[in-house]
C-alpha positions as protocol buffer text, in pm:
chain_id: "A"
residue {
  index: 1
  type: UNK
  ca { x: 15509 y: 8520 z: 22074 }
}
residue {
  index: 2
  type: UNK
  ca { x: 15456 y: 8872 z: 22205 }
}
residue {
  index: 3
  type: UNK
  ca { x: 15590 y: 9018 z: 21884 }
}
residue {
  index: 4
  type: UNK
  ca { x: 15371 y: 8778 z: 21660 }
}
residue {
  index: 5
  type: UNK
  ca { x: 15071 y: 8871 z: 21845 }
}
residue {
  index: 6
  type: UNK
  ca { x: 15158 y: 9289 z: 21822 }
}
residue {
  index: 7
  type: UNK
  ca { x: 15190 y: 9191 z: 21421 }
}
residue {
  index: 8
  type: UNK
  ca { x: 14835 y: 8971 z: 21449 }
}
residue {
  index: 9
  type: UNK
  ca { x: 14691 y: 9312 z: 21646 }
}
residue {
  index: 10
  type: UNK
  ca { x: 14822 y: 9556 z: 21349 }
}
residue {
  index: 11
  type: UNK
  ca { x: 14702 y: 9309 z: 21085 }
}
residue {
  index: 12
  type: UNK
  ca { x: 14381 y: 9291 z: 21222 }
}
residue {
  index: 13
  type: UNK
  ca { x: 14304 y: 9665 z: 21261 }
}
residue {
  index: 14
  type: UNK
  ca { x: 14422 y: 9787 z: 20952 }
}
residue {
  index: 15
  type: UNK
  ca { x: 14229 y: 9488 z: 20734 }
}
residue {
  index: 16
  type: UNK
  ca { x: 13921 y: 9529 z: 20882 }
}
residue {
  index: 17
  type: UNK
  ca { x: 13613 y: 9774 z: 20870 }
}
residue {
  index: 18
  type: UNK
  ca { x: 13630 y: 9953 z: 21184 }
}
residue {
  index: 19
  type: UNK
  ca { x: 13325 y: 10107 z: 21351 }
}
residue {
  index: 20
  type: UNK
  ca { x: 13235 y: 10352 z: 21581 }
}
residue {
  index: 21
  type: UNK
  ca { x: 13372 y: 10416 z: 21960 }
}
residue {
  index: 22
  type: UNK
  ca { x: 13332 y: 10177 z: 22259 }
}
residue {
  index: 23
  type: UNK
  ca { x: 13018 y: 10154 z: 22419 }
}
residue {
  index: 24
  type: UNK
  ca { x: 12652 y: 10166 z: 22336 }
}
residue {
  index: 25
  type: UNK
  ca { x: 12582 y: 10476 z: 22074 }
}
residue {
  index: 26
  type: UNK
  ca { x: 12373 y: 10719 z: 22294 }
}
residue {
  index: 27
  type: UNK
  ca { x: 12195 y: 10819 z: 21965 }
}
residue {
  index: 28
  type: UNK
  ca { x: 12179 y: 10520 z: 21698 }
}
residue {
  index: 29
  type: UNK
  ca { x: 12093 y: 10721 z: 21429 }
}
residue {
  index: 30
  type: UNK
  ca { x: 12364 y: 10898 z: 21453 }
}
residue {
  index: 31
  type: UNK
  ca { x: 12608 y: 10635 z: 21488 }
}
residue {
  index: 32
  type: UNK
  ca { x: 12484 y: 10493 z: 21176 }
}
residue {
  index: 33
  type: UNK
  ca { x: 12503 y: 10830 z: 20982 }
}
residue {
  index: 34
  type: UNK
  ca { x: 12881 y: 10849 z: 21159 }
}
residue {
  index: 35
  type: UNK
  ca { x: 12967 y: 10509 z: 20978 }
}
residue {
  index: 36
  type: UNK
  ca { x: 12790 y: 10600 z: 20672 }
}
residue {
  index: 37
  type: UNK
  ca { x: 12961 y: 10892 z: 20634 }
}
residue {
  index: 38
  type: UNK
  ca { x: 13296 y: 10719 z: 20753 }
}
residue {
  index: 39
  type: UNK
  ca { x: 13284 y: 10435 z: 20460 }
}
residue {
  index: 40
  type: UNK
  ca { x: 13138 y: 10680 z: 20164 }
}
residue {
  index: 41
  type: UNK
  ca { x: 12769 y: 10465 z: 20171 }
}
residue {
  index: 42
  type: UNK
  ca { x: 12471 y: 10534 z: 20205 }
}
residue {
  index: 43
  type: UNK
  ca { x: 12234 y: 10350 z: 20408 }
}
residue {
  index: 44
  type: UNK
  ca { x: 12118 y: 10042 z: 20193 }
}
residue {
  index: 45
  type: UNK
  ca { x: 12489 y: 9981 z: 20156 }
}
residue {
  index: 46
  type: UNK
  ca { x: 12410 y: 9736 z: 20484 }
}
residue {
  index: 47
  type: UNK
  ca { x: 12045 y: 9766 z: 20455 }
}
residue {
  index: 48
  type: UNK
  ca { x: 11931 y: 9594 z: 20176 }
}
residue {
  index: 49
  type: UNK
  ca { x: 11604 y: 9342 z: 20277 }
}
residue {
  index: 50
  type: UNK
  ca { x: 11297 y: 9541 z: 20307 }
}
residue {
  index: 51
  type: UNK
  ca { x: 11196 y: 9582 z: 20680 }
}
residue {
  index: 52
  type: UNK
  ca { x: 11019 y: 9285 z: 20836 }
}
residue {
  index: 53
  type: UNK
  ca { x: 11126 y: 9065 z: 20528 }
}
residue {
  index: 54
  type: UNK
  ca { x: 11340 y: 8882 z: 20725 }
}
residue {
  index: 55
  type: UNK
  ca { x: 11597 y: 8813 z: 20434 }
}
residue {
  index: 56
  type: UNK
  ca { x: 11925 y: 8811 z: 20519 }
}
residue {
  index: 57
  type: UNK
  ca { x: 12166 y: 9137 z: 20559 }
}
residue {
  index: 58
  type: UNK
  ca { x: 12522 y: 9025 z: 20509 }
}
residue {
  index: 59
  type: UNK
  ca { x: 12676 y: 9334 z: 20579 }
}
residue {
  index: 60
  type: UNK
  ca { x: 12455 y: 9415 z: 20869 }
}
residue {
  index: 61
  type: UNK
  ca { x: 12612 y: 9093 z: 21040 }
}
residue {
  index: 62
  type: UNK
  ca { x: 12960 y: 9256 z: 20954 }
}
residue {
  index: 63
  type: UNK
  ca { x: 12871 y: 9569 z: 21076 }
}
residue {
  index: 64
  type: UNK
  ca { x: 12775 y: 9403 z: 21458 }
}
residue {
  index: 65
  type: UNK
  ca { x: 13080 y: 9244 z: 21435 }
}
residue {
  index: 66
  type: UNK
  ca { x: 13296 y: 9493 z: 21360 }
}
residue {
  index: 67
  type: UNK
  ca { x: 13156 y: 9735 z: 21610 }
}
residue {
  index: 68
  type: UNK
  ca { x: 13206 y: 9485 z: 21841 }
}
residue {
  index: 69
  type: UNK
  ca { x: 13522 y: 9414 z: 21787 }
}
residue {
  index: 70
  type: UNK
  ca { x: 13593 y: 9785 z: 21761 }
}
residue {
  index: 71
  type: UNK
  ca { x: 13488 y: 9873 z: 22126 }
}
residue {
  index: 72
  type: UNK
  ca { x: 13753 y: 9551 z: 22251 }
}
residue {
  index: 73
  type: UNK
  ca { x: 14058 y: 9709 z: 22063 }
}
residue {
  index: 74
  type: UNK
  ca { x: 13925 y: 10071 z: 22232 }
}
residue {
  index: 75
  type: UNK
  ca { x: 13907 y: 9851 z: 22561 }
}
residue {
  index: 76
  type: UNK
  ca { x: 14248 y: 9717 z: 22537 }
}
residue {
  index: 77
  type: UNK
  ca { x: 14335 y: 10064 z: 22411 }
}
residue {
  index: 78
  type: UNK
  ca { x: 14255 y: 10251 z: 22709 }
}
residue {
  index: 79
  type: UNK
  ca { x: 14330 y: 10013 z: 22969 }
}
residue {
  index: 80
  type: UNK
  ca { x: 14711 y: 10022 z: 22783 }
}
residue {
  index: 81
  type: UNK
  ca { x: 14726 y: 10421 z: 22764 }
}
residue {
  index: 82
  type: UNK
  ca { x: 14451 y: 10560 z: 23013 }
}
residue {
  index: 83
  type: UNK
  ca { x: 14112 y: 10736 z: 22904 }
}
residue {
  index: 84
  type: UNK
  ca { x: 14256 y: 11005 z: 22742 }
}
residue {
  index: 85
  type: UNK
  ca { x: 14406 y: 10758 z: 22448 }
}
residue {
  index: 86
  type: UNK
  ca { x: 14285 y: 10816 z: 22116 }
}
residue {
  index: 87
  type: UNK
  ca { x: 13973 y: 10591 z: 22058 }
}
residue {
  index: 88
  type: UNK
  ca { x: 13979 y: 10395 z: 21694 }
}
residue {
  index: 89
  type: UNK
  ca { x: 13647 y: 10479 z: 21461 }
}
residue {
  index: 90
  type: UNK
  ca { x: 13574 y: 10348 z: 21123 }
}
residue {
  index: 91
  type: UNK
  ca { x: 13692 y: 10641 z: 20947 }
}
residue {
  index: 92
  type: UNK
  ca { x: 14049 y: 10566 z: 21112 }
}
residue {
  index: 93
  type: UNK
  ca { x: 14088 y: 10267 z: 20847 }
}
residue {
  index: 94
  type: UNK
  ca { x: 13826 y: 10336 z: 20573 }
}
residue {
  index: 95
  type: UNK
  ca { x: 13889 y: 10705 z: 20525 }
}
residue {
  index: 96
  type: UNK
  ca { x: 13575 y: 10720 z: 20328 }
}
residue {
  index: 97
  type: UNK
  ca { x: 13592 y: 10418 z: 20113 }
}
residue {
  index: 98
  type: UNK
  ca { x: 13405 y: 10066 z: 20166 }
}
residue {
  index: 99
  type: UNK
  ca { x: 13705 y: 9876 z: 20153 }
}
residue {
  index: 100
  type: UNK
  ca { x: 14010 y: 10028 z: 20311 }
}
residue {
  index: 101
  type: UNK
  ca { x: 14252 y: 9880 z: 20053 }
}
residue {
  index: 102
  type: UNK
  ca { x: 14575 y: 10045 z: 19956 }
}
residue {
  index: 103
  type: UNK
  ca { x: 14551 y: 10209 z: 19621 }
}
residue {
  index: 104
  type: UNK
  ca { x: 14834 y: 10007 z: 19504 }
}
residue {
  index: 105
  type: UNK
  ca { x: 14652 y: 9679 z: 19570 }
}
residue {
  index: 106
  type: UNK
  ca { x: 14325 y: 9777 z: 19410 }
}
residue {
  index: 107
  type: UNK
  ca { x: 14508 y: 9839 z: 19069 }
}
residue {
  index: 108
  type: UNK
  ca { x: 14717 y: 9569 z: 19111 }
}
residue {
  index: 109
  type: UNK
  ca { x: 14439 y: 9362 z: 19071 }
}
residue {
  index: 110
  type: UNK
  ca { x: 14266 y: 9528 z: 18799 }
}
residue {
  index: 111
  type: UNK
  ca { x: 14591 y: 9498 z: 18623 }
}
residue {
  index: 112
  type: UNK
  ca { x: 14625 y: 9145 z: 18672 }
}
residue {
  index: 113
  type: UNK
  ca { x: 14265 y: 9031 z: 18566 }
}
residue {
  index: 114
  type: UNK
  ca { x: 14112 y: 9336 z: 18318 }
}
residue {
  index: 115
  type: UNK
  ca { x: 14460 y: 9466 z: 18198 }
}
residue {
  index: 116
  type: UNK
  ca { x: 14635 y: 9795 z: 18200 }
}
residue {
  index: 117
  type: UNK
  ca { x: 14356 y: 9989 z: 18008 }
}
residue {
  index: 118
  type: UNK
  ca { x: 14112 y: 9897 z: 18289 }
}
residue {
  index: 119
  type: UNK
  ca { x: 14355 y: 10008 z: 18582 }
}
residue {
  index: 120
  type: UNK
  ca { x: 14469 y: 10348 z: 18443 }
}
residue {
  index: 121
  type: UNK
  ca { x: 14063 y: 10375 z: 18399 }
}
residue {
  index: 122
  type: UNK
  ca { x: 14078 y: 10311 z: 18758 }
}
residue {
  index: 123
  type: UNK
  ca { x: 14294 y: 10535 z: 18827 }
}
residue {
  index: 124
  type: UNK
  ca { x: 14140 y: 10791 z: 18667 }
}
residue {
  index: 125
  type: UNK
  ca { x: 13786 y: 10716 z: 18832 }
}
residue {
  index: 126
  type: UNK
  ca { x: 13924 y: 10682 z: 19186 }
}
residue {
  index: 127
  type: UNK
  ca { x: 14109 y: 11005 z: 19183 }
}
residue {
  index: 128
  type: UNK
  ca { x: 13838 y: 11204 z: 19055 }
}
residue {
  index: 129
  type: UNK
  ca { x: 13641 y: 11085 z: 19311 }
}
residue {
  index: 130
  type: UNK
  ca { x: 13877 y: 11042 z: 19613 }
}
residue {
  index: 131
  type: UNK
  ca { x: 14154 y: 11313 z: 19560 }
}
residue {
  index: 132
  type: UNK
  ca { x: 14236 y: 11564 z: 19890 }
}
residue {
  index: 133
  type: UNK
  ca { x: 13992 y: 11309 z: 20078 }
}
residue {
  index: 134
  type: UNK
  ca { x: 14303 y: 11102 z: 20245 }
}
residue {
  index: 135
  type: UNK
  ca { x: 14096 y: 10777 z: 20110 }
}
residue {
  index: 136
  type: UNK
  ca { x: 14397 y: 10637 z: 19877 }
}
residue {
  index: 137
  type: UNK
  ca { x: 14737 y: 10777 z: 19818 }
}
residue {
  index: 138
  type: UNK
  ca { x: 14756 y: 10984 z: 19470 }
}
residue {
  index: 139
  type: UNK
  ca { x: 15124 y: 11060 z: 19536 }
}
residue {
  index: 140
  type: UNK
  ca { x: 15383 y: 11073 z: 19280 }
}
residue {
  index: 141
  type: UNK
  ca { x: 15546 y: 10730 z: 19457 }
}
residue {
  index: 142
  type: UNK
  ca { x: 15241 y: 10489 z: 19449 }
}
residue {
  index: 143
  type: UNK
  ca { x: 15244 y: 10474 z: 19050 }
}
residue {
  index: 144
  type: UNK
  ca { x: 15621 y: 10486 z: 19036 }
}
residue {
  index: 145
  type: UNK
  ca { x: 15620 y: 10173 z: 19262 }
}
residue {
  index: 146
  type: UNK
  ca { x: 15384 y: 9980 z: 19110 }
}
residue {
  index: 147
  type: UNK
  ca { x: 15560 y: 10009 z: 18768 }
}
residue {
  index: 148
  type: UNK
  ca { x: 15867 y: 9933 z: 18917 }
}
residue {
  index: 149
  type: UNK
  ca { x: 15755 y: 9581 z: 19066 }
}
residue {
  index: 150
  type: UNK
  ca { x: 15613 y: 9466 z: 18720 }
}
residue {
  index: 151
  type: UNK
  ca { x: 15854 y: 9638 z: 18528 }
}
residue {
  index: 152
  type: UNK
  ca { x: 16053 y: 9316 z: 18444 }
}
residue {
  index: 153
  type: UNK
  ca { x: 15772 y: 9080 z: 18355 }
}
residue {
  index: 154
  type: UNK
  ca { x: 15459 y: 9340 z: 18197 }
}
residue {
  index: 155
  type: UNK
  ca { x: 15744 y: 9661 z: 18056 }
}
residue {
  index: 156
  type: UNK
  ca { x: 15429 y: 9762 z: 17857 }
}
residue {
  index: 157
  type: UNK
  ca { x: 15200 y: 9780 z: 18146 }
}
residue {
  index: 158
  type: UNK
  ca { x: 15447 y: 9971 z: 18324 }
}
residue {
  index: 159
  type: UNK
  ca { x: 15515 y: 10222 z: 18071 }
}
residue {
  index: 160
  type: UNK
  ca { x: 15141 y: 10315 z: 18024 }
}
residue {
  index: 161
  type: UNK
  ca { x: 15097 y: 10370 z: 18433 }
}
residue {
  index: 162
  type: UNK
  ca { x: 15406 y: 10573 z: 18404 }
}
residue {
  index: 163
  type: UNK
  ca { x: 15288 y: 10774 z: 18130 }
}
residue {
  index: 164
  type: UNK
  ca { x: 14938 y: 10836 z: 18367 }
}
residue {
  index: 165
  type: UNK
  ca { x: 15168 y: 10935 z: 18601 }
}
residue {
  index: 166
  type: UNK
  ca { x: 15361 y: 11186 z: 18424 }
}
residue {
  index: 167
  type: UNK
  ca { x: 15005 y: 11349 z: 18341 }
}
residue {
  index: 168
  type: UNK
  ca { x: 14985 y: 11440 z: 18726 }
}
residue {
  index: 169
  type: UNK
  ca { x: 15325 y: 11496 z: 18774 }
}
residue {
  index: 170
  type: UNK
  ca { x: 15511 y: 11614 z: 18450 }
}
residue {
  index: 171
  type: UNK
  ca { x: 15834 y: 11706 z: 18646 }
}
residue {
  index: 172
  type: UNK
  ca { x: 15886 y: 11321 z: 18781 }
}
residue {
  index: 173
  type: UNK
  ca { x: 16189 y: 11284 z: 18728 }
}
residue {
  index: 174
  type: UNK
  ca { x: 16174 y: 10912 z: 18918 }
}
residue {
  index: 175
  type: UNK
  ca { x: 15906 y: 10842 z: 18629 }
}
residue {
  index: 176
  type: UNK
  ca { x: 16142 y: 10878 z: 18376 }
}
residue {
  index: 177
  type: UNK
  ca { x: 16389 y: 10637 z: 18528 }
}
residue {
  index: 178
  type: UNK
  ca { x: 16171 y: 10417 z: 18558 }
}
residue {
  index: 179
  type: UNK
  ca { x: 16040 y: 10412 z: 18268 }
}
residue {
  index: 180
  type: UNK
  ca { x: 16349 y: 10401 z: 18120 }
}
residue {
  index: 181
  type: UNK
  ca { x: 16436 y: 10026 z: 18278 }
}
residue {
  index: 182
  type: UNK
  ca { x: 16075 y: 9940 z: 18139 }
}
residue {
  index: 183
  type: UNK
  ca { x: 16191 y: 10041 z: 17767 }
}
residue {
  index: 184
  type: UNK
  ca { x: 16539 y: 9816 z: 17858 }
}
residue {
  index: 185
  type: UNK
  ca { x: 16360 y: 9536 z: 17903 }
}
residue {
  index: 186
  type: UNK
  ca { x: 16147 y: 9530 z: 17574 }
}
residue {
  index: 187
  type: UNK
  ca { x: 16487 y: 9609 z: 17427 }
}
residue {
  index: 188
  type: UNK
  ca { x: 16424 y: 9935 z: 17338 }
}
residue {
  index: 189
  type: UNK
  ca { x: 16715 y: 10136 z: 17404 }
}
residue {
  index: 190
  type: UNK
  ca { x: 16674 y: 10451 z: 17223 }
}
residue {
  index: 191
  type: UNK
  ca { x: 16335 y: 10486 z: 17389 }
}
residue {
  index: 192
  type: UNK
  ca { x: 16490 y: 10424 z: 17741 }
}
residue {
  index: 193
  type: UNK
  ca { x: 16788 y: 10698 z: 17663 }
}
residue {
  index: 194
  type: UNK
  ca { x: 16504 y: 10990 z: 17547 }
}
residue {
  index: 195
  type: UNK
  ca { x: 16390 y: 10861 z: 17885 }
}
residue {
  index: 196
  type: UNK
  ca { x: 16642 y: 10940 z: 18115 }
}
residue {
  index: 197
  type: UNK
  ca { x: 16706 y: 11257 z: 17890 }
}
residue {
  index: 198
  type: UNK
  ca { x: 16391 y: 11375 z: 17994 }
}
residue {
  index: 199
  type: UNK
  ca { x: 16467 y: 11310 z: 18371 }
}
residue {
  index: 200
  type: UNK
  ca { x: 16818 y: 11495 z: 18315 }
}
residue {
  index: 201
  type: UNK
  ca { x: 16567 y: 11790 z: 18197 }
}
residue {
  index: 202
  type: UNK
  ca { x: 16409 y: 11814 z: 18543 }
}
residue {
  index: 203
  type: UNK
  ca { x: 16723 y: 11668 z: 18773 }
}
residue {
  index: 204
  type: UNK
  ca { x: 17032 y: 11761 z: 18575 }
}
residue {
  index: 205
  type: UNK
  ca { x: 17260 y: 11587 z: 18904 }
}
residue {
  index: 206
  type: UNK
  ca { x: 17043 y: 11303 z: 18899 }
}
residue {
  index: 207
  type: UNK
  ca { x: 17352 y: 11040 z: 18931 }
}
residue {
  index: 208
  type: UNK
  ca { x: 17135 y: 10764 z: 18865 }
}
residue {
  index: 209
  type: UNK
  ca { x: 16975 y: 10873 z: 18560 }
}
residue {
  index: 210
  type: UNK
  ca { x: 17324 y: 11008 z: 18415 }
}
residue {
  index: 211
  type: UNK
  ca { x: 17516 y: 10683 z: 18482 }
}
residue {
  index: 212
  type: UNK
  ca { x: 17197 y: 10449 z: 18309 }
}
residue {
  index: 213
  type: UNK
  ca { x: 17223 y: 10689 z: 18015 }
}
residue {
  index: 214
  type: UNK
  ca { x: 17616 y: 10677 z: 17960 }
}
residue {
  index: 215
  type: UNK
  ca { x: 17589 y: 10258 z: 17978 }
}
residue {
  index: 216
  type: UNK
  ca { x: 17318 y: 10233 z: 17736 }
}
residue {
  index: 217
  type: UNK
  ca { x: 17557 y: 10492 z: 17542 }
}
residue {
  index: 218
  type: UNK
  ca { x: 17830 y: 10279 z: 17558 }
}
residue {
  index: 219
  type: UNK
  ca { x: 17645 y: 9932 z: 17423 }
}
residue {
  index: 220
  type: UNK
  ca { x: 17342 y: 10068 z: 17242 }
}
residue {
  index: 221
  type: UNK
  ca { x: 17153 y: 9757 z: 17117 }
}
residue {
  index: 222
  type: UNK
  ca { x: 16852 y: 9768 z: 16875 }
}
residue {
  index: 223
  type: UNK
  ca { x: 16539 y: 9558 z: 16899 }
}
């Protein structure tokens, strides 16, 4: 039970929009310009009735919430670790984005319902407007991952979010490989040997490249 709970605790904080510290905000304004500034909004990102409409304000609700539930995990926080623990904020899960989501899972699920087109347009987008802000991770690994996990089903789809990522990171030699299992799957074996060719460019003792290469050497099919 303890351990399920510690999982439920982790879950919960790094799902959620977080808000500001425990406590009251001494100054409300700038509280809200803290959170504003936190989740890349502006204000009518929560405030969108006009004042004394009384229409509804979803994401003010949220907001309440999460603040409240904010200053309980700083609570539980500091009576764990002592006053001098280090106090969660909004910007500790949304690191200037709306909806603290892995990058991974948002173009997962652009690839799954718009395509592959629409997700390297993604791509594109969010690293134009995120990149060197620690919002999503534009590391050589996250595209590399993702085409390896769909590799077997969509080899197309992961071929064109290797060949973004090769754009970035030309010298990727993990790229290649990959993409070289992609081609293996649609068959394609002389495209999947130029592959790992091109990753013996950059990592001449890559082991794993040179041993693909020499089997597909060995039983070379055509499509």
């Amino acid at each position: 039970m303890k351990v399920f709970a510690q999982a439920t605790f982790l879950v919960t904080l790094g799902a959620l929009p977080l808000a500001a510290q425990p406590g009251p905000p001494a100054n409300p304004a700038a509280n809200m310009q803290e959170i504003s500034r936190a989740l890349g909004v502006t204000c009518n990102y929560c405030h969108t009735a006009a004042p004394g409409s009384g229409q509804p304000e979803p994401k003010k609700e949220i907001a309440r919430a999460m603040m409240a539930m904010t200053r309980d995990i700083n609570d539980r926080i500091e009576a764990a670790a002592g006053k001098t623990a280090t106090h969660v904020q909004c910007v500790t899960c949304h690191r200037g984005v709306a909806i603290p989501k892995p990058l991974a899972e948002i173009l997962a699920q652009t690839l799954r319902e718009k395509g592959a087109a629409a997700a390297v347009a993604q791509y594109r987008d969010l690293r134009d407007r995120y990149y060197g802000r620690d919002a999503y991770d534009f590391g050589e690994d996250t595209l590399v991952g993702m085409a390896q996990s769909i590799a077997n089903a969509r080899p197309d789809d992961a071929v064109a979010l290797l060949r973004l990522n090769l754009e970035y990171y030309p010298k990727s030699a993990r790229s290649y490989v990959a993409m070289a299992y992609a081609y293996t799957r649609k068959i394609d074996d002389a495209a999947a040997m130029t592959a790992l060719e091109k990753a013996l460019e950059i990592e001449p003792d890559n082991g794993v490249a040179r041993g693909q290469l020499e089997q597909l050497r060995s039983y070379h099919r055509k499509p």
